[in-house]
C-alpha positions as CSV (number, residue, x, y, z in Angstrom):
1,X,0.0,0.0,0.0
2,X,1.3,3.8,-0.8
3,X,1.6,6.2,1.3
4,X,-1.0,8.9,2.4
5,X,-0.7,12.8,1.3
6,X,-3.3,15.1,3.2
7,X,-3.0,18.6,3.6
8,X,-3.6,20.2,7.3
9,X,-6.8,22.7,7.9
10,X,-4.6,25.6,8.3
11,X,-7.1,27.1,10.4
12,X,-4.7,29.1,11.9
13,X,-2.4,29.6,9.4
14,X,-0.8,28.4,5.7
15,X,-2.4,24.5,5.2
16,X,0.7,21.9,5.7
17,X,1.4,18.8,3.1
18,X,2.2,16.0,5.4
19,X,3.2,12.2,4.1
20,X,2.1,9.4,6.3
21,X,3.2,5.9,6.1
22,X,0.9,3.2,5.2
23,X,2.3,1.2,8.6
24,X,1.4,4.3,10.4
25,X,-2.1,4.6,9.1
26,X,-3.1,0.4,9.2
27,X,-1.3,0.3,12.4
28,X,-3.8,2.9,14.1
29,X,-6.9,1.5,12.3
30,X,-6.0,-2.3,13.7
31,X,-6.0,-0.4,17.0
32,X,-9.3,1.8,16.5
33,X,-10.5,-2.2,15.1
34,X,-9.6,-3.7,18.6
35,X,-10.6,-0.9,21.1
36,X,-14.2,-0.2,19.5
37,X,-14.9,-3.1,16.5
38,X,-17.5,-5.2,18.9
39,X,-20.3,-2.3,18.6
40,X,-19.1,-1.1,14.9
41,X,-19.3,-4.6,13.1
42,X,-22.6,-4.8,14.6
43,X,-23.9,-2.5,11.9
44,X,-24.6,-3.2,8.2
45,X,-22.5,-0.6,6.5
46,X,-20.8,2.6,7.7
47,X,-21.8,6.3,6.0
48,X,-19.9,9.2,6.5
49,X,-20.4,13.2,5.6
50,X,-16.6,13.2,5.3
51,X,-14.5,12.5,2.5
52,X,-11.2,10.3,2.3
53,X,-8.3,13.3,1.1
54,X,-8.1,13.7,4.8
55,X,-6.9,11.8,7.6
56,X,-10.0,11.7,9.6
57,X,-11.9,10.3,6.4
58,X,-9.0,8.0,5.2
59,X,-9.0,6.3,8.5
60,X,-12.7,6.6,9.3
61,X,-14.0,6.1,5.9
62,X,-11.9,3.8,4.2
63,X,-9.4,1.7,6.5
64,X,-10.8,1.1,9.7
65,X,-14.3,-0.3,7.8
66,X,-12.0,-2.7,5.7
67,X,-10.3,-3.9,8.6
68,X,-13.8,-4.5,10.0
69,X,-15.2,-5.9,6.8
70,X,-17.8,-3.3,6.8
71,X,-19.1,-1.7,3.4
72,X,-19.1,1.7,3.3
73,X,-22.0,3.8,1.5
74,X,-21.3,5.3,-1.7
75,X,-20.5,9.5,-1.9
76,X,-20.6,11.7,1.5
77,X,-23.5,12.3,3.0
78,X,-24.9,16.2,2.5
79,X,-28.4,15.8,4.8
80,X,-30.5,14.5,7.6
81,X,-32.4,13.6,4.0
82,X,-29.4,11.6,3.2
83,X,-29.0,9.6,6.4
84,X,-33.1,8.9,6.4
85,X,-32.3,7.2,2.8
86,X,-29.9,5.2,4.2
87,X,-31.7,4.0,7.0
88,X,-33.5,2.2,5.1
89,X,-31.0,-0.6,3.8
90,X,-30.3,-1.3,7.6
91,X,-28.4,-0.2,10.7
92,X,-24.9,2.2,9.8
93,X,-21.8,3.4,11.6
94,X,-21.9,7.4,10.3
95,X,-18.4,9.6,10.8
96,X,-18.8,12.8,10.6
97,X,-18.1,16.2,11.9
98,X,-19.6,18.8,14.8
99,X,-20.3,20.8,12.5
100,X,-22.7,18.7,10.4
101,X,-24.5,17.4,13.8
102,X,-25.0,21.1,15.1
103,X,-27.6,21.7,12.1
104,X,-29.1,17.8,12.6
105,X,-30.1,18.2,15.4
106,X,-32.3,21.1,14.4
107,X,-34.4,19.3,11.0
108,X,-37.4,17.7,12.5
109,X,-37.1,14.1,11.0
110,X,-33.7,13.8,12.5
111,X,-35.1,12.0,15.3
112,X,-36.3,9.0,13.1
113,X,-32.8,7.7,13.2
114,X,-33.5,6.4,16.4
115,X,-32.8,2.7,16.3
116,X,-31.0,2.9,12.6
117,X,-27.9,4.7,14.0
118,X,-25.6,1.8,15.4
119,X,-23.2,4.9,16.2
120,X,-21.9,8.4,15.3
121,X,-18.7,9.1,15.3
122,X,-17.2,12.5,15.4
123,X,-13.9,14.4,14.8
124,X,-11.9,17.7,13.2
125,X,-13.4,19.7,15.7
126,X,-14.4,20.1,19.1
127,X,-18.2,18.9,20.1
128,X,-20.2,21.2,21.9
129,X,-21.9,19.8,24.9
130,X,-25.1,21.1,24.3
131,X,-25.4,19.3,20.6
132,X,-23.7,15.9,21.9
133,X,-26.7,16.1,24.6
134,X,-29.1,16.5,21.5
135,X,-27.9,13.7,19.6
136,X,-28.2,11.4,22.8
137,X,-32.1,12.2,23.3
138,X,-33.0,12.3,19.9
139,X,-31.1,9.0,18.8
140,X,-30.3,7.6,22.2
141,X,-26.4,7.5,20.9
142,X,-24.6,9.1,22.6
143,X,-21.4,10.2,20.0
144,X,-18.5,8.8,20.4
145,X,-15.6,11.5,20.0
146,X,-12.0,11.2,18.6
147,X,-9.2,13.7,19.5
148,X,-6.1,12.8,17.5
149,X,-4.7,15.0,14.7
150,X,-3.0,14.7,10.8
151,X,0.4,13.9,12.4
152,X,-0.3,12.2,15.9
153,X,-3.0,10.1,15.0
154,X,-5.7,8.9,16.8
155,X,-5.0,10.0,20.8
156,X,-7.9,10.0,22.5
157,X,-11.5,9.1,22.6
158,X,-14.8,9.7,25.1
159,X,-18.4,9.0,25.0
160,X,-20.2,12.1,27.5
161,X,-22.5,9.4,28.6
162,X,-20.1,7.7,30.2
163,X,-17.6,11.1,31.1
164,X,-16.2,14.5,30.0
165,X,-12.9,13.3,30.2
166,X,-10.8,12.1,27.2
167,X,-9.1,8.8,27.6
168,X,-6.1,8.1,25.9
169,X,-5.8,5.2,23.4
170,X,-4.4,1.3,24.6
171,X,-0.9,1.9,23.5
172,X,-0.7,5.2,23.3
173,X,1.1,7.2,26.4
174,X,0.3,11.0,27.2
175,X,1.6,13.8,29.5
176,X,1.7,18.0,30.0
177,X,5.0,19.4,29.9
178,X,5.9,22.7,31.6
179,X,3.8,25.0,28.8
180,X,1.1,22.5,29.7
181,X,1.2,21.2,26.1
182,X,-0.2,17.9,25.5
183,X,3.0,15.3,24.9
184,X,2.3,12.0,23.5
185,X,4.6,8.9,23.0
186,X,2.6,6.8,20.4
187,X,2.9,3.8,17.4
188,X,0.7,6.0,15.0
189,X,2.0,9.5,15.3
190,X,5.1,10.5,13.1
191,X,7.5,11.3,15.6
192,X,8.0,10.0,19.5
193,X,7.3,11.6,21.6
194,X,5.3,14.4,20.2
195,X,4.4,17.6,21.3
196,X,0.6,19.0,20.3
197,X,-0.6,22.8,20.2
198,X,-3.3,21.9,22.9
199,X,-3.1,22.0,27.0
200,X,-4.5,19.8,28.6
201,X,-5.1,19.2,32.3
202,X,-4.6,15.8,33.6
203,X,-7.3,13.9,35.6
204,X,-5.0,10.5,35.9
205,X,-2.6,8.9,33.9
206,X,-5.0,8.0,31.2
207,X,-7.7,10.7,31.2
208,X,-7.4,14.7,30.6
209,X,-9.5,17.7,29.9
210,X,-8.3,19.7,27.0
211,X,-8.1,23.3,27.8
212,X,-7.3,25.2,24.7
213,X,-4.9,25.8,21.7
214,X,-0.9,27.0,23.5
215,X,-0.1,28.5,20.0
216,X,-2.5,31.7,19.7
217,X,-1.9,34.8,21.0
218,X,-2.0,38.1,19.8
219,X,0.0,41.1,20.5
220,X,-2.1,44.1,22.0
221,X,-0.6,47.1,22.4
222,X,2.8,45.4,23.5
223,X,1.0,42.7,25.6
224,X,0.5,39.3,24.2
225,X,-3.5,38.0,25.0
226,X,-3.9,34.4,24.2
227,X,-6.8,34.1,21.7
228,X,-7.6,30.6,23.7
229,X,-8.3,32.3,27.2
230,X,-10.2,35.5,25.4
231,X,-12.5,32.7,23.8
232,X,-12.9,30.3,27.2
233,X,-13.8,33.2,29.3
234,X,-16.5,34.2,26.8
235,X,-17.4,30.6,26.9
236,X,-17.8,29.9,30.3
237,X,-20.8,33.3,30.3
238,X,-23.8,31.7,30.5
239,X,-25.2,34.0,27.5
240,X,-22.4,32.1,25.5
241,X,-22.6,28.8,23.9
242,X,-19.5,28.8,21.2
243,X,-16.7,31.5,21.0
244,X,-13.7,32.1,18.6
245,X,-11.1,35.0,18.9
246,X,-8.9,36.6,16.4
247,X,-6.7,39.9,16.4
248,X,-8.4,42.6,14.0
249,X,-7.2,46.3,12.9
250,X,-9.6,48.5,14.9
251,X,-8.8,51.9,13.6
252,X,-5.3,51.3,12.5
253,X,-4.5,49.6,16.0
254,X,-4.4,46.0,16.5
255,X,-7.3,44.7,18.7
256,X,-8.9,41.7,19.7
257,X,-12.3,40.7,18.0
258,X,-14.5,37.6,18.5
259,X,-17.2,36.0,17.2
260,X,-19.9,34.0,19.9
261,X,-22.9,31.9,19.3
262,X,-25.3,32.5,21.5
263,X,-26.7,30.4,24.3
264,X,-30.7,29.7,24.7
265,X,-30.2,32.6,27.9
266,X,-28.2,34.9,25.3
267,X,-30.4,34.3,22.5
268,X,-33.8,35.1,25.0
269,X,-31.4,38.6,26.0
270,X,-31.0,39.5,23.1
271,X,-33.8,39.3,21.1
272,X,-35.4,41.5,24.2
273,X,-32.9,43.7,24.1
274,X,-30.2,45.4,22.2
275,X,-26.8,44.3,21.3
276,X,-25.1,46.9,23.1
277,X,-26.9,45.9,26.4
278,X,-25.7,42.5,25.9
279,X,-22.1,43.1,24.8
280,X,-22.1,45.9,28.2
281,X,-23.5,42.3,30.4
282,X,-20.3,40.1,29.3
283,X,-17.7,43.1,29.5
284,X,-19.1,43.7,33.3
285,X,-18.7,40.1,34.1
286,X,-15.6,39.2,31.8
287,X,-13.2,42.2,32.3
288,X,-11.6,40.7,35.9
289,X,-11.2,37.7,34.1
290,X,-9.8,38.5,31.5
291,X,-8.2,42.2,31.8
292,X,-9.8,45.2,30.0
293,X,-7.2,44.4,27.2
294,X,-8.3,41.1,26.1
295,X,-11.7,41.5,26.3
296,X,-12.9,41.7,22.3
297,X,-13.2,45.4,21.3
298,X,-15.5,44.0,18.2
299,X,-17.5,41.4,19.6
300,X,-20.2,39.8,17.0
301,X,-23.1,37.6,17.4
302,X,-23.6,35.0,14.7
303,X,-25.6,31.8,14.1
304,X,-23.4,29.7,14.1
305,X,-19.4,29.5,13.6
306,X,-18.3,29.7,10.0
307,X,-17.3,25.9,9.8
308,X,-15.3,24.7,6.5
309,X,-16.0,21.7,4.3
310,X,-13.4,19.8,7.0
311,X,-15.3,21.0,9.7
312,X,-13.1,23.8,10.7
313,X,-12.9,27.5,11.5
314,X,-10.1,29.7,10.1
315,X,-8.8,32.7,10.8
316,X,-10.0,34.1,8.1
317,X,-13.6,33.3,8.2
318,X,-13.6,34.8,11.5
319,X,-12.1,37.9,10.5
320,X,-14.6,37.9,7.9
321,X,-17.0,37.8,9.8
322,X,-16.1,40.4,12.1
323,X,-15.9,42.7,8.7
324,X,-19.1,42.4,7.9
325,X,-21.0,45.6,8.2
326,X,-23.8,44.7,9.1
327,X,-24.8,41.9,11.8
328,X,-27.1,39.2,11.6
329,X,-30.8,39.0,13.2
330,X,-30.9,37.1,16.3
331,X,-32.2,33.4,15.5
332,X,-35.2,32.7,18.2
333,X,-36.2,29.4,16.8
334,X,-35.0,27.4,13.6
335,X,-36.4,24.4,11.8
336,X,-34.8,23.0,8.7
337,X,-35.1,20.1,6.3
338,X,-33.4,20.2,2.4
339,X,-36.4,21.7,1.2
340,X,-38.1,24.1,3.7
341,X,-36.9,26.9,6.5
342,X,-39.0,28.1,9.6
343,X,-37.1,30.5,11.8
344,X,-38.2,33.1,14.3
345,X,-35.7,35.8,14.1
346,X,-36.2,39.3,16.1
347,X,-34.5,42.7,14.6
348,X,-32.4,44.3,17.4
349,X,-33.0,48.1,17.7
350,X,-29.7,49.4,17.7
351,X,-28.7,47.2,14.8
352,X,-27.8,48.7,11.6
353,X,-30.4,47.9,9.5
354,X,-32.3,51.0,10.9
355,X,-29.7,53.3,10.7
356,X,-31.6,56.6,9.1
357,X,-34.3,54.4,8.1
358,X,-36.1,56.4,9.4
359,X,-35.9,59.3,11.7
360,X,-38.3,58.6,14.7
361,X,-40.2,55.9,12.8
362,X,-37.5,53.1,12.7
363,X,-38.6,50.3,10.2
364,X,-36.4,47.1,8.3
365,X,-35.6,48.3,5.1
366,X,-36.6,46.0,2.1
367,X,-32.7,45.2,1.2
368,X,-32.0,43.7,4.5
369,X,-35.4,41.3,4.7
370,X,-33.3,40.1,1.5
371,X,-30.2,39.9,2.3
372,X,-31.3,38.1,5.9
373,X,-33.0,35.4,3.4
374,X,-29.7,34.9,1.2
375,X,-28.0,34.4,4.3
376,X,-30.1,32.4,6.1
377,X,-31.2,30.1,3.1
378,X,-27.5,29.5,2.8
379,X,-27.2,28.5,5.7
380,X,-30.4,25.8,5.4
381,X,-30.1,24.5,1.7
382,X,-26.5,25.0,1.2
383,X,-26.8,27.7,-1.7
384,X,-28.4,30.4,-2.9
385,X,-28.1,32.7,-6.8
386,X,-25.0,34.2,-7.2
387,X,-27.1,36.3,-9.6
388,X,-30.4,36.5,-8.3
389,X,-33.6,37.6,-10.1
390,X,-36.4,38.6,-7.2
391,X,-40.0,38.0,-8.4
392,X,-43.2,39.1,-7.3
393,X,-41.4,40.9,-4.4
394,X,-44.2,42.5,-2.0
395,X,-44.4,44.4,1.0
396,X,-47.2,44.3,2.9
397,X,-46.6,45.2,6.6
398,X,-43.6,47.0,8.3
399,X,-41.3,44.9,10.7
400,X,-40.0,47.6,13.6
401,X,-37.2,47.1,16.1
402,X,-37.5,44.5,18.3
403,X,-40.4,42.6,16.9
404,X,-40.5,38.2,16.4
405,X,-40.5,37.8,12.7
406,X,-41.2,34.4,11.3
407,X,-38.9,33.7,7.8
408,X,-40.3,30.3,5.9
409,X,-38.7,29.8,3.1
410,X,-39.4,27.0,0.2
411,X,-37.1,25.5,-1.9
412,X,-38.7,24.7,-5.5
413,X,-35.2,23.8,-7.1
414,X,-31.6,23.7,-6.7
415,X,-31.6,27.5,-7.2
416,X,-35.1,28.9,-6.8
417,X,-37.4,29.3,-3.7
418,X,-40.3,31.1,-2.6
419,X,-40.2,33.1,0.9
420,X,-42.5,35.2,2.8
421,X,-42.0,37.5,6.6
422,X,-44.3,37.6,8.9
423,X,-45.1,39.7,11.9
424,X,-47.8,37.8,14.6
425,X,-49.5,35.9,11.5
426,X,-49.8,39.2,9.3
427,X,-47.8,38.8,5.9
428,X,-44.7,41.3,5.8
429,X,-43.3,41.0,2.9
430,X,-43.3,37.5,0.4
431,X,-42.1,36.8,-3.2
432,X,-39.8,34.1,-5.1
433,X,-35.9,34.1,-6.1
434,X,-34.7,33.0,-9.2
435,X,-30.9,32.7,-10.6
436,X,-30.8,35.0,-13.6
């Protein structure tokens, strides 16, 4: 067998070719066969939304099934539509990413796969609590997570059923060293022992928390922040479910800017009040943490993170977003599928779609019911026109600051849908979108 050639993320930086050896690779599938091949080989076939040019997918997708004598599904699966297909030729193994199981969780027929899912397996990124617990009570599995990377391998695993803590692979030995950086000594990395970018906190011998990346920081003003504290401080606020820092120009001075996703409690704050008030909340509570100078001088609320096709946030998708001039709605409530979206979504006053629109009588411009619908059907169906031709456009009703609007949007093809706002069951505003 050849060797493998993947290329890293480079999520924080230029992406890295790195040649792994065929030993390497069947050497930490055998293992991956051994530790967790009783509950895989009890399904039919494994699917996976990943694809096999990197090393999560080689492993996952193509060498650890074979070793297991388990076919694997044809093409990567794009939808919850997908995986209801599949369901249907018997019980499957699917590897995927957090990224992919953050928007499951949310289409309403994702809980059929209760009983079809022998197990999901994730990777590429880390798994946020809140959707691991979703997955467990709408499936009952409970995912089953894999920390390794492109050159250490496989490292670590955990089920959050069973406990938060990571627990290092049979064979594989781990320790911090005095950065606190993780250190392993293992058969399927490419050097031993080898030292990763995370810190870790040990719990025993064989079980750690990860803390955080040891490689980002940003000089402010002559100080270095680390970009991994700035984002767990902002994480551990109860108004703050996800988090991800970056250094930005702010006025020709280098500053720090982040990006959060919004907790249940920070989505309920802010759709009753105003950005500002919220942002004022978590610089009261966060500054002694954290010092004046880390705290994010741009601080954005978005949807979700700006995940990759690996799964992945970069650099500069967050700085990106952080450009953007002008923020998103806050999301209330969302329901998906590959053909429909219904989402509750509330207009903050002070955001800057009323700006001088207009004086005293403050209403959503046309232009920014639109552009919330390109953004937001992206977001659902995966596309939307790059040249767009909007029909039968009509507006009905104004939508003021602060009030629930309900967006449902149809998809009728690959590039055309029908959409219509509404404000407490009165039609806003409703027409269709064509590609020219």
């Amino acid at each position: 067998m050849d060797d493998f050639t993947f290329m890293t993320s480079g999520s924080t930086g230029e992406p890295t070719r790195i040649v792994r050896s065929a030993r390497e690779m069947l050497s930490d599938a055998a293992a991956l066969a051994e530790k967790f091949g009783e509950r895989l080989s009890a399904a039919d076939f494994v699917a996976a939304s990943v694809r096999e040019e990197h090393f999560y997918g080689a492993l996952w997708r193509n060498l650890l099934p074979a070793a297991l004598g388990l076919p694997v599904a044809e093409g990567a699966v794009a939808s919850v539509e997908d995986l209801i297909s599949l369901s249907e030729s018997g019980r499957f193994v699917f590897v995927t990413t957090p990224s992919f199981l953050e928007k499951a969780v949310h289409h309403p027929d994702f809980p059929s796969l209760r009983g079809s899912l022998a197990d999901v397996v994730v990777s590429g990124a880390a798994l946020r609590g809140d959707t691991a617990a979703a997955v467990m009570s709408l499936t009952g599995v409970s995912p089953l997570e894999i920390y390794g990377s492109t050159e250490a391998g496989t490292v670590a695993w955990r089920r959050r059923s069973d406990s938060d803590l990571f627990r290092l692979m049979d064979g594989v030995a781990g320790s911090a060293d005095a950065e606190g950086r993780l250190v392993v000594d293992s058969p399927f990395a490419m050097t031993r022992p080898l030292v990763l970018r995370d810190a870790v906190s040990f719990a025993s011998p064989g079980e750690f928390t990860i803390l955080g990346r040891t490689d980002r920081f940003a000089k402010i003003l002559e100080s270095l922040v680390s970009l991994t504290a700035v984002e767990r401080a902002l994480e551990s606020h109860p108004l703050v479910s996800a988090a991800r820092a970056e250094a930005v120009d702010v006025g020709g001075v280098q500053r720090i800017g982040a990006i959060a996703v919004p907790s249940e409690e920070g989505r309920r704050a802010l759709a009753e009040g105003t950005f500002t008030a919220v942002a004022a909340r978590l610089r009261r509570d966060l500054v002694p943490v954290v010092g004046g100078l880390a705290f994010p001088r741009r601080l954005r609320f978005v949807g979700e993170m700006p995940y990759d096709l690996r799964g992945k946030v970069t650099a500069a998708a967050v700085k990106a977003a952080l450009a953007a001039k002008c923020r998103e709605p806050v999301v209330v409530s969302w329901r998906s599928t590959a053909e429909m979206l219904d989402a509750e979504m509330v207009f903050p006053p002070d955001g800057e779609w009323f700006a001088g629109h207009f004086p005293g009588f403050p209403i959503l411009p046309g232009v920014a019911q639109l552009f919330s619908l390109r953004l937001f059907s992206l977001r659902a169906f995966g596309e939307f026109p790059g040249a767009a031709s909007y029909r039968n456009v009509k507006f009905k009703r104004p939508i003021r600051p602060g009030e629930r609007v309900r967006l449902k949007a149809e998809r009728r093809s690959p590039c055309s849908l029908s959409f219509e706002y509404s404000v407490a069951g009165d039609v806003a505003s409703s027409g269709t979108v064509q590609p020219l």
